[in-house]
N, C-alpha and C positions, 0 to 999 in steps of 0.2 A: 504494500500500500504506500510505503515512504517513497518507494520508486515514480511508483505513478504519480503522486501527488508532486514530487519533482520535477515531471518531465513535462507536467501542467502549466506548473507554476512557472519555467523552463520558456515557454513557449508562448503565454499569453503573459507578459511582461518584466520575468524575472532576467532577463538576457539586458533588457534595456535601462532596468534600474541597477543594475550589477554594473553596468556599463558607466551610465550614469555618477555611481558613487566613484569609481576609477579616474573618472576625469576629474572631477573634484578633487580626489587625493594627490593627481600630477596636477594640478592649481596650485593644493595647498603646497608643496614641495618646493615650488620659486621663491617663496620667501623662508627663509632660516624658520623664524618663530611657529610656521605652517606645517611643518613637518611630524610633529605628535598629530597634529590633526589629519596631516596628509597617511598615513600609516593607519589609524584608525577607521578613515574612508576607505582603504584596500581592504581592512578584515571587515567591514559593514558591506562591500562588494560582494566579496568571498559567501557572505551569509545571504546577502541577497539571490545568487545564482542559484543556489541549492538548500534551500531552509530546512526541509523537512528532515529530521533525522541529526540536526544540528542542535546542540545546546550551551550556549556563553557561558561560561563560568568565571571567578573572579582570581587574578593570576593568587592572591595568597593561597584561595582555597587549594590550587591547585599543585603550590611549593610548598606551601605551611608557612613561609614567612613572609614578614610585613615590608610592606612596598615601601619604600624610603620617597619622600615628596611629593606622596598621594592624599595627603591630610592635611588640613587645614591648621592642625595643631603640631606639626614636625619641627 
């Protein structure tokens, strides 16, 4: 079912919004300060092409430690 919903989602608009965030992320990338943004627009690409079957998680959950400059309180 993850397949097919995929190749749906694939076909009636996830190609152009995939596409869509790419360019955005080589935008962000001209300018120095753009570049977290511009990176973050490739993995929201990434997620756009093929949702189903994907799920974000937050990188500590994923290392066990705490991100250094992610807090407001660092």
């Amino acid at each position: 079912m993850r397949t097919l919903g995929n190749i749906i989602w694939f076909l009636f608009g996830g190609v152009f919004m995939g596409l869509m965030w790419w360019a955005f992320g080589l935008l962000a990338y001209i300018s120095i300060i753009g570049i977290p943004w511009g990176r973050a627009c490739f993995v929201m690409g990434n997620f756009s092409f093929f949702p189903f079957g994907q799920e974000p998680i937050a990188r500590d959950e994923l290392t066990n430690e705490k991100d250094i400059g992610t807090s407001h309180l660092d």
